[in-house]
C-alpha positions, 0 to 999 in steps of 0.5 A: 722942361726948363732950359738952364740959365747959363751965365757962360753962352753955350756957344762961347768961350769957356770958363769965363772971367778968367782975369781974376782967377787964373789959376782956378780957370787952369784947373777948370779947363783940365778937369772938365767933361763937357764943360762940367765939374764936380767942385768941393771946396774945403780948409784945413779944419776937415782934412780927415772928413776931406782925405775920406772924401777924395778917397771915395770920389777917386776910387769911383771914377769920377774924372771931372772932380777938383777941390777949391782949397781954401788955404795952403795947408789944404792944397798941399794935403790935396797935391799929395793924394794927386787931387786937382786943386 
């Protein structure tokens, strides 16, 4: 097998180039299992498409889930269904 080119050392601080986005490395940080996240990213043009969406992700369990919002309409809908964003 082919081992993973991480761009982040296995053994180093983690996330990394936090300086530029510091809110999304906050989320990150809190989301994360094991240094994974299943991230989706979104704006309001698929709100209907994206509630579905979170619906499902929440009601199976998945505990390392964010949505990066792309504008403020999303991250309000997102805050309101307690979704990491």
């Amino acid at each position: 097998t082919k081992p993973l080119d991480l761009i982040a050392p296995a053994d180093g601080p983690w996330p990394v180039n936090c300086a530029e986005l510091p809110e999304l490395c906050e989320v990150v940080k809190k989301v994360a299992v094991g240094r994974a996240v299943m991230a989706a990213v979104s704006n309001s043009n698929i709100l209907q498409m994206l509630g579905q969406f979170v619906d499902v992700v929440q009601k199976v369990g998945v505990p390392n889930f964010l949505v990066v919002a792309l504008d403020e309409r999303t991250k309000q809908f997102l805050d309101g269904r307690g979704c990491p964003s």
